[in-house]
C-alpha positions in Angstrom: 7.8 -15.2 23.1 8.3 -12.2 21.0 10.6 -12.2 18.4 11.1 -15.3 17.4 7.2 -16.5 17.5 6.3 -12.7 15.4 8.6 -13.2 12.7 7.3 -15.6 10.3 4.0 -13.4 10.2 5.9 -10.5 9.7 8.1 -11.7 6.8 5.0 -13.3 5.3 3.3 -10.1 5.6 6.6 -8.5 3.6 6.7 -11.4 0.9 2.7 -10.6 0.9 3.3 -7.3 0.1 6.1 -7.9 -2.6 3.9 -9.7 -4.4 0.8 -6.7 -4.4 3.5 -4.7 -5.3 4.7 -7.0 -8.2 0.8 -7.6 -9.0 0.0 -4.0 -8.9 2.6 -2.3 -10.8 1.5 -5.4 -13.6 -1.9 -4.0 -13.7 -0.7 -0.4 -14.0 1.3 -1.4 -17.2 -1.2 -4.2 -18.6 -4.9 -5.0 -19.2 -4.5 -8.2 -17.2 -6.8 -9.3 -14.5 -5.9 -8.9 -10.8 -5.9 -13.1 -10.2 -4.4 -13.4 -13.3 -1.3 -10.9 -12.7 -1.4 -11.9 -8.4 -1.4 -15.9 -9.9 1.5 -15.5 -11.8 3.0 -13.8 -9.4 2.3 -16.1 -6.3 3.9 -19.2 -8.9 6.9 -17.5 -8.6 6.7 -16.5 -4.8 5.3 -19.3 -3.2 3.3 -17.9 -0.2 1.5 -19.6 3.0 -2.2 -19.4 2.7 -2.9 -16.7 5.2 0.4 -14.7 2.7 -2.0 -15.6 -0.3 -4.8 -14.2 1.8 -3.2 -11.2 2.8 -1.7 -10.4 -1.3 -5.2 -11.1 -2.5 -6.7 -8.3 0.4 -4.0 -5.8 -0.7 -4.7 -5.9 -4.1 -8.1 -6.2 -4.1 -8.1 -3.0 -1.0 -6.1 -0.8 -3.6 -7.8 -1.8 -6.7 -11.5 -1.3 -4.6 -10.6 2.1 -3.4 -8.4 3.3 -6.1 -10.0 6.7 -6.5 -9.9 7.5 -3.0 -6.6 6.4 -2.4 -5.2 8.3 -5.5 -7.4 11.3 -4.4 -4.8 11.1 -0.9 -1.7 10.4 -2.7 -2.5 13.6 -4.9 -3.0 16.0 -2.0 0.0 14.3 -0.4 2.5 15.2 -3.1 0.8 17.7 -4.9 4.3 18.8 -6.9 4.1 15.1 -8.7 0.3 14.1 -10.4 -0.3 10.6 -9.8 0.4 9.1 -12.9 3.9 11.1 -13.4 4.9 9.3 -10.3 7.3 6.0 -10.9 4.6 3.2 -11.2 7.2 1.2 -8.2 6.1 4.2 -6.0 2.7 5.2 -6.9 2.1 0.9 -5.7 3.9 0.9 -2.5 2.7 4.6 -1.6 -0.9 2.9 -3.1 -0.4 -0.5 -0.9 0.5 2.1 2.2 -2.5 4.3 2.1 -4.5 1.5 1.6 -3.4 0.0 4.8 -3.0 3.0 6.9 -6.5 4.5 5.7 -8.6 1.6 5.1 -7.6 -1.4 7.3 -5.5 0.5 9.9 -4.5 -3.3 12.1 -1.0 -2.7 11.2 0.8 0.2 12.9 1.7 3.2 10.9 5.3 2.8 11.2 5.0 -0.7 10.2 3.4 0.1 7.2 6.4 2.9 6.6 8.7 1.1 6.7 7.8 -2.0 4.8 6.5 0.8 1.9 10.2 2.3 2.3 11.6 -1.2 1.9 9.9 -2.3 -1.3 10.6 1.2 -2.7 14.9 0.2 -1.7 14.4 -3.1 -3.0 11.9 -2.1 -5.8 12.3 1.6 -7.0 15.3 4.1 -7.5 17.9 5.7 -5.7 15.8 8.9 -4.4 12.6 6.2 -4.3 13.0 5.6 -0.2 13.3 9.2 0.6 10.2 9.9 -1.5 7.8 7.1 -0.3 9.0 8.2 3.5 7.4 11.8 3.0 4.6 11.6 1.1 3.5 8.8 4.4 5.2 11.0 6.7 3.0 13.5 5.7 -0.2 11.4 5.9 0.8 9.8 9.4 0.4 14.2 9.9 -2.5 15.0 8.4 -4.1 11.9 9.4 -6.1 13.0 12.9 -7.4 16.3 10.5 -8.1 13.5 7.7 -10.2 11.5 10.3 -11.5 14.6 11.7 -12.9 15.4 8.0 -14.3 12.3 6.8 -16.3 11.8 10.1 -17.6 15.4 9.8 -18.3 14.6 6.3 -20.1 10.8 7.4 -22.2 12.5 10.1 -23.5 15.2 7.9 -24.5 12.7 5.5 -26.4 10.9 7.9 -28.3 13.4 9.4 
């Protein structure tokens, strides 16, 4: 139990994420088509099907709610406009939000850290430290966030 049974999940969920990253930042720079850039990517990162699943749910999660998430990321680090920030870390922070905000399964340190690792692997030298704040700072504001939107919801319902 434990360890050993969790970790192929959790290092397809990390290759899973590489390859939104990869697929992401490809659709920052081109006009290409999210299966086309996420199929070129999974030929050269094979993935299990629920890995495939998982990139596919990333991208399509960012790339869904890509105002919303940008909206964040600029209150978040307001000293950098979104598309000033290095594309490698506008994705991973992207990917991050996504997950923390909109499909919150996977604990907020998880999602840290595996944003801080792509951003090592990924980005430059001062790219970690960066991506660590700007989701430290959500992981704080994110009970006020919450707090917001369902004000916001409720008064839209009523």
């Amino acid at each position: 139990m434990g360890m050993v049974e969790g970790q192929p999940m959790m290092r397809g969920r990390h290759q899973a994420r590489r390859v939104a990253l990869q697929a992401l930042y490809e659709l920052d720079m081109t006009s290409h088509a999210p299966e086309y850039a996420l199929g070129c990517r999974l030929k050269e990162t094979p993935l299990s099907q629920v890995g495939v699943q998982f990139s596919f749910h990333l991208v399509e999660g960012v790339r869904e709610n890509l105002q919303q998430i940008d909206n964040v990321l600029g209150d978040l680090a307001p000293e950098w406009p979104v598309d000033q920030i290095a594309a490698v870390d506008r994705n991973a922070l992207r990917i991050a939000i996504f997950e923390m905000l909109f499909d919150p399964e996977t604990p907020a340190k998880v999602v840290i850290n595996e944003a801080v690792e792509l951003a090592k692997v990924f980005g430059s030298d001062s790219a970690p430290r960066f991506v660590n704040g700007v989701l430290g700072s959500l992981v704080h504001n994110r009970r006020e966030r919450a707090r917001t939107v369902s004000e916001k919801v409720s008064h839209q319902v009523e």
